[in-house]
PLY file of the C-alpha trace (Angstrom):
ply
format ascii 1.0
element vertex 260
property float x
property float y
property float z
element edge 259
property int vertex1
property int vertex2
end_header
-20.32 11.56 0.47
-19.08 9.66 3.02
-15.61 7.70 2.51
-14.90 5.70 5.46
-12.26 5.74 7.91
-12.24 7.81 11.15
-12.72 11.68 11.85
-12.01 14.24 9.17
-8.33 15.32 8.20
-5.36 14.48 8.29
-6.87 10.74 8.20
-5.11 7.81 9.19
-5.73 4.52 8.16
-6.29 3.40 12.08
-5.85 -0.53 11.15
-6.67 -1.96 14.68
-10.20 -0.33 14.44
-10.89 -1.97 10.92
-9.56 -4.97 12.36
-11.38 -4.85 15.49
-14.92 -4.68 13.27
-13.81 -6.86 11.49
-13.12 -9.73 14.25
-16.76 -8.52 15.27
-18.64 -9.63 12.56
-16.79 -12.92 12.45
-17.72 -13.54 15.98
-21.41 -12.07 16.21
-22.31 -11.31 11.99
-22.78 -7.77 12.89
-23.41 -6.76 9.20
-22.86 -2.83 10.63
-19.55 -3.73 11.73
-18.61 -5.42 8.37
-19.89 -2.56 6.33
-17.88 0.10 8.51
-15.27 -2.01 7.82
-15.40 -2.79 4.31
-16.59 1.13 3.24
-13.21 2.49 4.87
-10.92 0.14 2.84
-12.95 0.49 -0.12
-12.22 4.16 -0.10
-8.45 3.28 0.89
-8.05 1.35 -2.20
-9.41 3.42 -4.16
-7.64 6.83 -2.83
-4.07 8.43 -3.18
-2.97 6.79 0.30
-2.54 3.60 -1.81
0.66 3.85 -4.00
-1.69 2.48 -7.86
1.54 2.38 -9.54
3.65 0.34 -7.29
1.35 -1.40 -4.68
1.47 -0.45 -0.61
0.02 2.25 1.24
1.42 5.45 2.45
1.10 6.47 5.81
-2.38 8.81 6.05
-4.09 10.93 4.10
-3.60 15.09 4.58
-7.37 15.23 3.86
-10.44 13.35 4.37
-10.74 11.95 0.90
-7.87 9.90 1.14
-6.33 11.42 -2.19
-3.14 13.00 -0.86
-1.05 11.38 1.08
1.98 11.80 3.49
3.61 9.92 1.15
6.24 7.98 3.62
5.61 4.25 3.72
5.91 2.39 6.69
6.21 -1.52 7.27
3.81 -1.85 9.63
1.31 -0.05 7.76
1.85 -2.58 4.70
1.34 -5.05 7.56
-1.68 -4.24 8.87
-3.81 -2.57 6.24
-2.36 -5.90 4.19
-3.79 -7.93 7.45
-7.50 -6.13 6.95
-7.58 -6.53 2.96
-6.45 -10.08 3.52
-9.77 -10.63 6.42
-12.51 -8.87 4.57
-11.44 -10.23 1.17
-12.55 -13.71 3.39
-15.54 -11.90 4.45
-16.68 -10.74 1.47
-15.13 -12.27 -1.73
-14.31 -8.76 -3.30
-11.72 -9.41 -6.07
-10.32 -5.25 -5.28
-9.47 -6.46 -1.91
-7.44 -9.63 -2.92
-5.75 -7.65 -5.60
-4.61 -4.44 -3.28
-3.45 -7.15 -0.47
-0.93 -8.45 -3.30
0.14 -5.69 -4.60
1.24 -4.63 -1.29
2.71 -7.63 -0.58
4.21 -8.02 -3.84
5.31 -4.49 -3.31
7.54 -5.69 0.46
9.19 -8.57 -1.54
10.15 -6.62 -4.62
11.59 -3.10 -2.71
11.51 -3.88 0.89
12.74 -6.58 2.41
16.62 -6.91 3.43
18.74 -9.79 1.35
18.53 -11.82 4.54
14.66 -11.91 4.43
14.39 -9.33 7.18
12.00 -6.30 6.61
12.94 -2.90 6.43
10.69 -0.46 8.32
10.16 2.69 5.78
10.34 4.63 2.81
11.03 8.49 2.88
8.40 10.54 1.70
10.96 13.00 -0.10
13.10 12.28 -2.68
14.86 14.48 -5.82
12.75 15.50 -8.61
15.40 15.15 -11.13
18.97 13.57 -10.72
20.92 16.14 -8.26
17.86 18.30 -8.26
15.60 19.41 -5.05
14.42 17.76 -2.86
10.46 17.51 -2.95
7.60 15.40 -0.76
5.96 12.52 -3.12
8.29 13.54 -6.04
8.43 10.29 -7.23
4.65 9.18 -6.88
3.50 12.18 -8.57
2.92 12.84 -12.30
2.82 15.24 -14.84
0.77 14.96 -18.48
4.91 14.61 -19.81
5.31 11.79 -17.49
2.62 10.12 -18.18
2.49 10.25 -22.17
6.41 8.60 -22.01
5.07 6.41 -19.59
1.83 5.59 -21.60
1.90 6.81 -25.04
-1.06 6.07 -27.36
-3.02 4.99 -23.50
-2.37 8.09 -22.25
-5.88 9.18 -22.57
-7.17 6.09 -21.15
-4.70 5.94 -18.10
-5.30 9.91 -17.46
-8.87 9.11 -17.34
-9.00 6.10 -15.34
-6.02 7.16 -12.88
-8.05 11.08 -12.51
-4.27 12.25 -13.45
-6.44 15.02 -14.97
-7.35 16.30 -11.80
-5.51 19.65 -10.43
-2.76 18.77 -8.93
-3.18 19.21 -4.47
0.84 19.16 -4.12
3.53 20.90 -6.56
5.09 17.72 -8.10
2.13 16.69 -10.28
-1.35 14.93 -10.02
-1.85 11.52 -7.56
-2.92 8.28 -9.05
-6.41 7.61 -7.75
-9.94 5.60 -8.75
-13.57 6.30 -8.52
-14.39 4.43 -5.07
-17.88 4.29 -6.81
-17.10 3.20 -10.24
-16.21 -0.40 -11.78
-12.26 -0.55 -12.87
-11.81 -2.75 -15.80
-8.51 -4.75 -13.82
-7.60 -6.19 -17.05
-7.14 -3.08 -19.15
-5.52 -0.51 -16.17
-2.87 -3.35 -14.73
-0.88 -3.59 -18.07
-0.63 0.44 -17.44
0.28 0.36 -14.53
3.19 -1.72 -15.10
4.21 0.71 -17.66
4.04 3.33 -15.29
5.96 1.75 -12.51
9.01 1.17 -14.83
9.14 4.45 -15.97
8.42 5.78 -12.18
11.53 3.40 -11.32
14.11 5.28 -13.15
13.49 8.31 -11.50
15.78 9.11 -8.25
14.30 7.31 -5.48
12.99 7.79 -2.34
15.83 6.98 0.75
14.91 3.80 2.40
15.17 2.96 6.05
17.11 0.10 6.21
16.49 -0.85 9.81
14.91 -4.05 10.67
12.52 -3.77 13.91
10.93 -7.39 15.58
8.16 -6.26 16.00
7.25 -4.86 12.99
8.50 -7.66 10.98
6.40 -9.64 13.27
3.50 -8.10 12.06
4.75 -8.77 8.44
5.36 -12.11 8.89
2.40 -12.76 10.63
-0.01 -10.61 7.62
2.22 -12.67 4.99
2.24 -16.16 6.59
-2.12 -16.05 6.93
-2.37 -14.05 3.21
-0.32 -17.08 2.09
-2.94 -19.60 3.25
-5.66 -17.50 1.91
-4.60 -16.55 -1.12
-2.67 -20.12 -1.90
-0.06 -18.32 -2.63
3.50 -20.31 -1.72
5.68 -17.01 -2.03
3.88 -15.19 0.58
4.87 -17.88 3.23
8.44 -18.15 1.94
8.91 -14.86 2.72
7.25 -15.05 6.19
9.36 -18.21 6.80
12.62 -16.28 5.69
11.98 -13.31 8.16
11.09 -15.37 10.55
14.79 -17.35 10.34
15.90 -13.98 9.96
14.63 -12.82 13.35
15.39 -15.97 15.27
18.63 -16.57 14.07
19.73 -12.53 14.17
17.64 -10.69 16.59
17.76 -13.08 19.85
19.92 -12.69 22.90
21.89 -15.12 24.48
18.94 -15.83 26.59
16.30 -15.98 23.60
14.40 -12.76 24.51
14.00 -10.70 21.69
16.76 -8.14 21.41
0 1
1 2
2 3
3 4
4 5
5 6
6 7
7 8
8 9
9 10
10 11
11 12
12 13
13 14
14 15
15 16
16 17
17 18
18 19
19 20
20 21
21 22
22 23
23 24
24 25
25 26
26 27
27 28
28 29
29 30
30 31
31 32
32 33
33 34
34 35
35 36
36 37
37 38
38 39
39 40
40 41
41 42
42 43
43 44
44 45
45 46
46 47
47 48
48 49
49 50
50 51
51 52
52 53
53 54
54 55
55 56
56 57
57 58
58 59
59 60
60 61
61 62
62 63
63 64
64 65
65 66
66 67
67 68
68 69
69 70
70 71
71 72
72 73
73 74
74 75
75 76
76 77
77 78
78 79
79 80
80 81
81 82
82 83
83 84
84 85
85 86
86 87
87 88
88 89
89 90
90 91
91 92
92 93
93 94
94 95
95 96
96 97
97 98
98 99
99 100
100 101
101 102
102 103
103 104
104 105
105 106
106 107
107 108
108 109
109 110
110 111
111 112
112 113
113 114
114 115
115 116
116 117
117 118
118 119
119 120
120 121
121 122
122 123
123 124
124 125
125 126
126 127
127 128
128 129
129 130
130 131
131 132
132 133
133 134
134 135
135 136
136 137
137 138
138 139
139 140
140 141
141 142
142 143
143 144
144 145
145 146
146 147
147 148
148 149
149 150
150 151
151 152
152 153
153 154
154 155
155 156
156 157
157 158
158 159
159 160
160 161
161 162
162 163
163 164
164 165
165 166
166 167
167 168
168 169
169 170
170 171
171 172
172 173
173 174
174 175
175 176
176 177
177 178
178 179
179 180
180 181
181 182
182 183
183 184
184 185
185 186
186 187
187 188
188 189
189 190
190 191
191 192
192 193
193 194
194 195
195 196
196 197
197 198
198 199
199 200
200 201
201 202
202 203
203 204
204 205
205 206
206 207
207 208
208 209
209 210
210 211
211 212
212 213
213 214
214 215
215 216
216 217
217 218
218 219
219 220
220 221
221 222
222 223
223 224
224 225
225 226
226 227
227 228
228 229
229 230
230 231
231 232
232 233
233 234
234 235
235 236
236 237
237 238
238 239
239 240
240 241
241 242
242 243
243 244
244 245
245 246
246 247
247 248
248 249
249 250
250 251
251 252
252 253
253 254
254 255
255 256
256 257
257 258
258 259
């Protein structure tokens, strides 16, 4: 099976590549270039490097299935992988890619971005497994079948099934959240879980964020948000952009208007 992306393991998303093809078929139609593309975020979406529960991506993949992550998130990855979702969902018209691109983005508004509008730059990957307990790498992204029957209850089956939470678990916490890249997800059924799941997920002690804002990272933000809110329609997307972007101007400029 082949799933995408570039050389074996650990994988990284490597955004400017996608991006790159992509620009290429929009200048020449290179239908290679667009499938290369397309394959290697299909996978993405569908692996562990994408947070199911509470939309974003983590930073790569330890193996070359994209199902377990390093599970820090990082701004600019949201940015850019949220940049590529946004361009081939205008390529292609796939409803996956609109939907991941949101979640992400829904994902920066909700639990990343400063109350000034500014963007923070990352998430730890660690955090305690209970309340005062040790500390442990994707602790709160994992699951275990106790987790997920409080979480799910009488869909537990369902969820387990769809998510492939009944896969062994490939890191001590529990079992990653992950689709069939090759199967069709009924959307309408699994996003009413997942909500469940992400409230019960939230109570748990939470990863430590980075609360520093960096230009040019939010740059890349802004930028992602400000052209997924002309695609999409979608008046909250540029709000936000237009918010960082005050934030930035008004906060991050010297005297002289260079970028501090």
């Amino acid at each position: 099976d082949f799933e995408g992306g570039f050389g074996q393991a650990p994988k990284f998303p490597n955004e400017t590549t996608i991006l790159f093809l992509l620009d290429r078929y929009g200048r020449s139609g290179d239908r290679a270039a667009l499938d290369a593309a397309t394959t290697s975020l299909r996978h993405m979406v569908a692996g562990g490097i994408h947070d199911h529960v509470g939309g974003g991506f983590h930073r790569y993949s330890t193996d070359a299935q994209w199902l377990t992550p390093h599970f820090e998130k990082m701004l600019y990855n949201q940015a850019l992988i949220g940049q590529a979702l946004v361009e081939a969902w205008q390529a292609t018209g796939d409803p996956s890619f609109e939907r991941a691109a949101r979640r992400a983005f829904d994902y920066v508004i909700r639990d990343m971005t400063a109350p000034e509008g500014g963007f923070y730059s990352a998430e730890d990957a660690d955090s305690r497994v209970s309340p005062g307990g040790e500390m442990e790498e994707g602790a709160f992204y994992t699951w275990n079948p106790d987790q997920i029957a409080a979480a799910l209850g009488s869909d537990e089956q369902s969820g387990t099934a769809i998510l492939g939470l009944g896969r062994a678990p490939t890191v001590p916490t529990g079992s990653i959240a992950h689709l069939d890249p090759s199967g069709a997800v009924s959307y309408a059924m699994l996003d009413p879980m997942l909500e469940r799941m992400r409230v019960a997920r939230d109570a748990r002690p939470h990863p430590l964020t980075d609360t520093k804002v960096i230009a040019g990272w939010n740059g890349l933000m802004i930028r992602t948000l400000a052209d997924a809110g002309v695609a999409f329609n979608e008046p909250r997307y540029l709000a936000a952009a237009a918010r960082a972007y005050d934030f930035v101007t008004t906060r991050m400029l010297s005297g002289q208007g260079d970028l501090a």
